[in-house]
Backbone as JSON, one array per atom type, in Angstrom:
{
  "sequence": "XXXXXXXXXXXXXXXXXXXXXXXXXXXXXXXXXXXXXXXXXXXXXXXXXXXXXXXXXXXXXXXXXXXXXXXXXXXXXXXXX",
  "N": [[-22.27, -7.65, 12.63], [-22.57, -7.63, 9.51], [-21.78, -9.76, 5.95], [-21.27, -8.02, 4.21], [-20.73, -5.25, 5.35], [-18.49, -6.46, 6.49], [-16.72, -7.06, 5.18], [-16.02, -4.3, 3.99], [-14.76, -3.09, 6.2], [-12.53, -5.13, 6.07], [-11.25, -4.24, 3.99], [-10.67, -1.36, 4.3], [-8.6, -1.74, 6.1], [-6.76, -3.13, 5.05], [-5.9, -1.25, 3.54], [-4.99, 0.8, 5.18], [-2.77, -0.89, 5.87], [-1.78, -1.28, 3.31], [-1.17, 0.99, 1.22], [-2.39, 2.66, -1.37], [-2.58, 0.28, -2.91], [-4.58, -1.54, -4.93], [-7.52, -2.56, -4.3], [-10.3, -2.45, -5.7], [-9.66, -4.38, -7.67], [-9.35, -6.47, -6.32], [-10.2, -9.98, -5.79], [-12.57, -11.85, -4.55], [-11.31, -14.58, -3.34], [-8.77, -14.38, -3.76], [-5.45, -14.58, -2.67], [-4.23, -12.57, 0.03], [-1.5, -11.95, 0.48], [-0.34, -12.78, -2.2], [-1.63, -11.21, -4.23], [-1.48, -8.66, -2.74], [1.17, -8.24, -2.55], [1.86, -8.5, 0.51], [3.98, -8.74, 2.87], [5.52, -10.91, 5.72], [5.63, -9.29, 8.04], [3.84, -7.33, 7.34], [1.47, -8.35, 7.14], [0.95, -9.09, 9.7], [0.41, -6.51, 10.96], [-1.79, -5.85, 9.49], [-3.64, -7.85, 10.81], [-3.67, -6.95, 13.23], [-4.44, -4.41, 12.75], [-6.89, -4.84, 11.91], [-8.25, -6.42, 14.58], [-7.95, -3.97, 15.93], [-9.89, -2.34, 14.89], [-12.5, -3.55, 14.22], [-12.73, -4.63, 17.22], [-12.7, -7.58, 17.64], [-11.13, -9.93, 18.79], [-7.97, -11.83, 17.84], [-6.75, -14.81, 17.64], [-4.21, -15.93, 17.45], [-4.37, -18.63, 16.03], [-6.02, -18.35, 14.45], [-5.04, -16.19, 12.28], [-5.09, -18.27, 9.59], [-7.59, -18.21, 8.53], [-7.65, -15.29, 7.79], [-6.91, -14.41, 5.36], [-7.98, -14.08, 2.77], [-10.57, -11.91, 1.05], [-13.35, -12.81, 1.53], [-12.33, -14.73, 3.24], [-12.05, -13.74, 5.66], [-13.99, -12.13, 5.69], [-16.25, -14.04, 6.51], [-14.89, -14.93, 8.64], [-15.24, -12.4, 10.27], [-18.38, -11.86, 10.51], [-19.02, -14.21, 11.32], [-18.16, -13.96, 14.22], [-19.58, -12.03, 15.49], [-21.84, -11.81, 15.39]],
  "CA": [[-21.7, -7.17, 11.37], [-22.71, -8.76, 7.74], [-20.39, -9.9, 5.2], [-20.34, -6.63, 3.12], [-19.92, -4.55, 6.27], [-16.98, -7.03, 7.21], [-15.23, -6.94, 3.35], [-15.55, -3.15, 3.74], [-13.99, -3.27, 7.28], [-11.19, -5.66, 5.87], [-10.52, -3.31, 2.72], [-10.25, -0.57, 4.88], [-7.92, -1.95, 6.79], [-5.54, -3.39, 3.69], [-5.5, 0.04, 2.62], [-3.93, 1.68, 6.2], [-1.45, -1.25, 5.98], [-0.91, -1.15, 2.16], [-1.36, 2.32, 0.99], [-2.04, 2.63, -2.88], [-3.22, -0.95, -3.1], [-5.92, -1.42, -5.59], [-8.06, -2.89, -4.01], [-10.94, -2.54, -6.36], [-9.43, -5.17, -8.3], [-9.12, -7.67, -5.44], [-11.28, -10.72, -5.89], [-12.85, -12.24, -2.88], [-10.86, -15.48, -3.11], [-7.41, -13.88, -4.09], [-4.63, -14.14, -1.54], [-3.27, -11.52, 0.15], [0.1, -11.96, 0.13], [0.23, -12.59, -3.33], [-2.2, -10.06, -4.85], [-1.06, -7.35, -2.73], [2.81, -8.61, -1.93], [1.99, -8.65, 1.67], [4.94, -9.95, 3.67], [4.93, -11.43, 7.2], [4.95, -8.07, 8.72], [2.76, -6.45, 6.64], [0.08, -9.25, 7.54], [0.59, -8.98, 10.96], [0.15, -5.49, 10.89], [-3.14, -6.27, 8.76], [-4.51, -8.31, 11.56], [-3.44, -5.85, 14.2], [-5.61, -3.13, 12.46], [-8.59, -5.64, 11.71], [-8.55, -6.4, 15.51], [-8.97, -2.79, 16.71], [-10.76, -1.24, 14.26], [-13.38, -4.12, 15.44], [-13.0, -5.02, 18.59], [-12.86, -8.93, 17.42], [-9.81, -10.71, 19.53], [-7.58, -12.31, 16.7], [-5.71, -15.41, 17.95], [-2.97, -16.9, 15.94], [-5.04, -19.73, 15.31], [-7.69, -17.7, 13.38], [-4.84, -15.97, 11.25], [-5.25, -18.8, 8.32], [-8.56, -18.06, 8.2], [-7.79, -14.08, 7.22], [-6.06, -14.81, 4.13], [-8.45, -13.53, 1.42], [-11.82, -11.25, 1.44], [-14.14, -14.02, 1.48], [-12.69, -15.58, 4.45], [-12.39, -12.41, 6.68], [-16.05, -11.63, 5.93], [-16.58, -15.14, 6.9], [-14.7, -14.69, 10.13], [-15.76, -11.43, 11.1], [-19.39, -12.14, 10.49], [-19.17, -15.3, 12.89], [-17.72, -13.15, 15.49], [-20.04, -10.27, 15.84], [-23.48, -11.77, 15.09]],
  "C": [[-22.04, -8.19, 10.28], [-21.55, -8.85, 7.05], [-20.0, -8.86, 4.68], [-20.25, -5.16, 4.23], [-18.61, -4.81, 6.57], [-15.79, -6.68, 6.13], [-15.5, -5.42, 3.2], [-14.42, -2.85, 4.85], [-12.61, -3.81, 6.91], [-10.75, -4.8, 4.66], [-10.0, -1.77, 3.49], [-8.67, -0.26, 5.56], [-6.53, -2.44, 6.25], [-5.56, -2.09, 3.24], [-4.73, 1.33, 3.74], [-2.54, 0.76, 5.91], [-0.8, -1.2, 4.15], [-1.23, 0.28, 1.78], [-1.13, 2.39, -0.37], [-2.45, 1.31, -3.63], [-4.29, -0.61, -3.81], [-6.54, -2.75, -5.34], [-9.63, -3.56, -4.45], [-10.8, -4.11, -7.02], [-9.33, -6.46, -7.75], [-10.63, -8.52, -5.45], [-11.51, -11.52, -4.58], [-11.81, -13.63, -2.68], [-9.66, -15.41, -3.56], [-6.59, -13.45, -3.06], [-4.31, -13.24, -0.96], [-2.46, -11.3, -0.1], [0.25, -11.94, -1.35], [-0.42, -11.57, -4.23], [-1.67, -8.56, -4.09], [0.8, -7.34, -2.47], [2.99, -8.02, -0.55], [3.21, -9.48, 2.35], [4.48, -10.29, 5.31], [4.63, -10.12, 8.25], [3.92, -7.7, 8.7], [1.33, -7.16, 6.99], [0.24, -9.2, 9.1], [-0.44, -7.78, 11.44], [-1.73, -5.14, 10.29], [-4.01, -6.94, 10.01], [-4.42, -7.32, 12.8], [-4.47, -4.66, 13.83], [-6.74, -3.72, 12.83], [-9.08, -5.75, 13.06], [-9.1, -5.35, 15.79], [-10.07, -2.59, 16.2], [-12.73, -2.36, 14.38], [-14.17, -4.68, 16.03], [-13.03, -6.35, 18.68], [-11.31, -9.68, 18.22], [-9.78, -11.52, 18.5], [-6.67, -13.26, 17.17], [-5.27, -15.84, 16.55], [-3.26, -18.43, 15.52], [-5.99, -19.42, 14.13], [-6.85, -17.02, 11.92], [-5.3, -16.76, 9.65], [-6.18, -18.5, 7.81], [-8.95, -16.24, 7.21], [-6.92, -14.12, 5.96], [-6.6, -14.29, 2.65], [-9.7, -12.52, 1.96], [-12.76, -12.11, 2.03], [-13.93, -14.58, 3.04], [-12.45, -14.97, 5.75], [-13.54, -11.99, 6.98], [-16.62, -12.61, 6.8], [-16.46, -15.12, 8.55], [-15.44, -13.68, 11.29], [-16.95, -11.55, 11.06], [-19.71, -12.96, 11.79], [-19.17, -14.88, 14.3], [-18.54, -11.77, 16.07], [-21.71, -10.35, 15.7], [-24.08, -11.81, 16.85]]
}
């Protein structure tokens, strides 16, 4: 997977757990939590999608790393080349 396969993959996936999110407007290095008012659920739930949808095993060490576009692309890229 490339980066702009992965930052479509992760927008996808902010948009099952947020619904209505504008997303458009999200800049690659703009938090989650605070651009979309993700809470701790809601980010779990976020990595729970990102896992299936795929197939990347997401330990809870790697969460920090899903925190914006940029560093999801980053991740999921690493993981799939």
């Amino acid at each position: 997977m490339n980066r702009t396969e992965a930052v479509d993959v992760v927008k996808e996936s902010l948009a099952q757990v947020v619904p209505g999110a504008d997303l458009a407007a999200l800049r690659p290095d703009d938090a989650f939590r605070d651009a979309l008012e993700l809470d701790s659920l809601d980010f779990l739930s976020f990595v729970e999608t990102l896992s299936r949808r795929t197939g990347v095993r997401i330990d809870d060490e790697d969460t920090p790393r899903l925190t914006t576009l940029s560093g999801c692309a980053e991740f999921l890229a690493s993981r799939t080349e």
